[in-house]
C-alpha positions as CSV (number, residue, x, y, z in Angstrom):
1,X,19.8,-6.7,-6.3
2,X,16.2,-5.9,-6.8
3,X,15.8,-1.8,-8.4
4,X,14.4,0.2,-5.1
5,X,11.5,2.1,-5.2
6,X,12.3,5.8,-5.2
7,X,11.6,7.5,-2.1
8,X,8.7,10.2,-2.6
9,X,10.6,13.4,-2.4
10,X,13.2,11.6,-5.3
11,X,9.4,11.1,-7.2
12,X,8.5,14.8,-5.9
13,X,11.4,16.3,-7.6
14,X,11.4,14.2,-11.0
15,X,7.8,15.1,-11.2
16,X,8.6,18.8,-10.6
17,X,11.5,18.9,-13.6
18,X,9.4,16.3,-15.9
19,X,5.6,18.0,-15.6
20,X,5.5,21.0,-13.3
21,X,3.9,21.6,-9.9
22,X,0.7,22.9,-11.6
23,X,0.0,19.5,-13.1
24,X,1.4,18.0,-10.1
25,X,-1.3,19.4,-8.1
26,X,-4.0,18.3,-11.1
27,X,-2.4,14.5,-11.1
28,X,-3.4,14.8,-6.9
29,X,-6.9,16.1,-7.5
30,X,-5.5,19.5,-6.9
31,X,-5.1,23.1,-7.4
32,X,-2.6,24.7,-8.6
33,X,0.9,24.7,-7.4
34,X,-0.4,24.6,-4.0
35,X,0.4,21.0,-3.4
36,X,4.1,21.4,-4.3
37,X,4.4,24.2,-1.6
38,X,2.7,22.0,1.0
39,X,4.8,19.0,0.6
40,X,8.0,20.8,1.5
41,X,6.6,21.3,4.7
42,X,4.9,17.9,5.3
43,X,5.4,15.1,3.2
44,X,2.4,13.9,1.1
45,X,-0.6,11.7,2.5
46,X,-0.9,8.0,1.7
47,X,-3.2,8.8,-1.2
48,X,-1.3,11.5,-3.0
49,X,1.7,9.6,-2.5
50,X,-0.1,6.6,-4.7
51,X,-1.2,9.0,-6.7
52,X,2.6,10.5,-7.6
53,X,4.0,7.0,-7.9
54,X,1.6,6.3,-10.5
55,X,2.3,9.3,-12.3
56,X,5.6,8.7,-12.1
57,X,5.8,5.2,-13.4
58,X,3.6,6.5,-16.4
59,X,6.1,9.1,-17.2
60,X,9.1,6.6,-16.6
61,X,7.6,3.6,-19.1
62,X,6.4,6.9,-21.8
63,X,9.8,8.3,-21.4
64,X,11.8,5.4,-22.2
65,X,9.9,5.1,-25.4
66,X,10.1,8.0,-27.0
67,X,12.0,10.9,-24.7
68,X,10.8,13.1,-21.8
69,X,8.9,15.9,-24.2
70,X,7.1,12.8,-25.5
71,X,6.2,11.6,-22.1
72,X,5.0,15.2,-20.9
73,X,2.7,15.2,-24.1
74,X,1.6,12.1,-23.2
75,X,0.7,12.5,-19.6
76,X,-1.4,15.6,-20.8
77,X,-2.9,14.2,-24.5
78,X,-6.0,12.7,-24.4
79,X,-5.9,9.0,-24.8
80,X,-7.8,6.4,-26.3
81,X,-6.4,3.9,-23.7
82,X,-8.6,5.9,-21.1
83,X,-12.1,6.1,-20.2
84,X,-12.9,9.7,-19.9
85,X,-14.1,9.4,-15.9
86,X,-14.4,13.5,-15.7
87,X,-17.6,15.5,-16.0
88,X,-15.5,17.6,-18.8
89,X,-16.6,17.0,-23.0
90,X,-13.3,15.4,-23.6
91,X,-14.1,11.7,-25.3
92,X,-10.6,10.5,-23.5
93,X,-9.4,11.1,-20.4
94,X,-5.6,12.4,-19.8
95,X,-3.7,10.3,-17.8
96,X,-3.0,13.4,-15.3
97,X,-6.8,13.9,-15.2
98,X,-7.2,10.3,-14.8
99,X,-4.7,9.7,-12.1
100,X,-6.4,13.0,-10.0
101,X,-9.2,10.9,-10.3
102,X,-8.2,7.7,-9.0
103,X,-7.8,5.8,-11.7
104,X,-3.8,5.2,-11.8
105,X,-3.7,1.4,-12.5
106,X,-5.7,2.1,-15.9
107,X,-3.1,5.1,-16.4
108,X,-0.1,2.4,-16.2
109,X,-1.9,-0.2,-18.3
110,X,-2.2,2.6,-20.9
111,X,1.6,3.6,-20.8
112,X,2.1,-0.1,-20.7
113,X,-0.1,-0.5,-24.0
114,X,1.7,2.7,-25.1
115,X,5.5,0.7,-24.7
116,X,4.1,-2.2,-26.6
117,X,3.0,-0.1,-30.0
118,X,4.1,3.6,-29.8
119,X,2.1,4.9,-33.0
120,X,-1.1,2.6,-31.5
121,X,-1.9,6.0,-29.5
């Protein structure tokens, strides 16, 4: 049997323990904690939800690697994976940043790259 995607509130709540709902809220384009506090009313809208799966599946491929505090660094480190698509100084994006901004697919290549040589990053 094929693994099942999780539903969103199971990717909500993994989020929530892994990275917090501050950076939750960043990885949407948001801010603050807001976001979390609005999805337990309504669930999230189609592009948040991409946006959360992304981030998840990041954390999930950087977490099997090297350990959920490895993964949280990660999703918040700046990476040399990344094009740095904010107006901020930073010369790499963070893949939370990166993922606010739309760009989760480079985000998951990264993590991919990440999984194939762990001290590449």
């Amino acid at each position: 049997m094929a693994n099942e995607a999780p539903t969103v509130q199971a990717v909500i709540r993994s989020l929530a323990d892994s990275l917090g709902p501050g950076l939750m809220g960043e990885m949407c384009g948001m801010e603050g904690s807001a976001p979390l506090k609005k999805w337990l009313v309504r669930p999230p809208n189609v592009e948040e939800e991409a946006k959360l799966r992304f981030g998840y599946e990041a954390f999930r491929i950087v977490r099997n690697i090297g350990g959920a505090d490895i993964a949280r660094a990660w999703m918040i480190g700046m990476n040399p994976h990344l094009e740095n698509h904010s107006q901020c100084q930073h010369p790499d994006g963070t893949p939370v940043t990166e993922i606010g901004l739309g760009y989760g697919g480079e985000v998951l290549a990264a993590a991919r790259a990440y999984a194939q040589d762990p001290m590449a990053t």
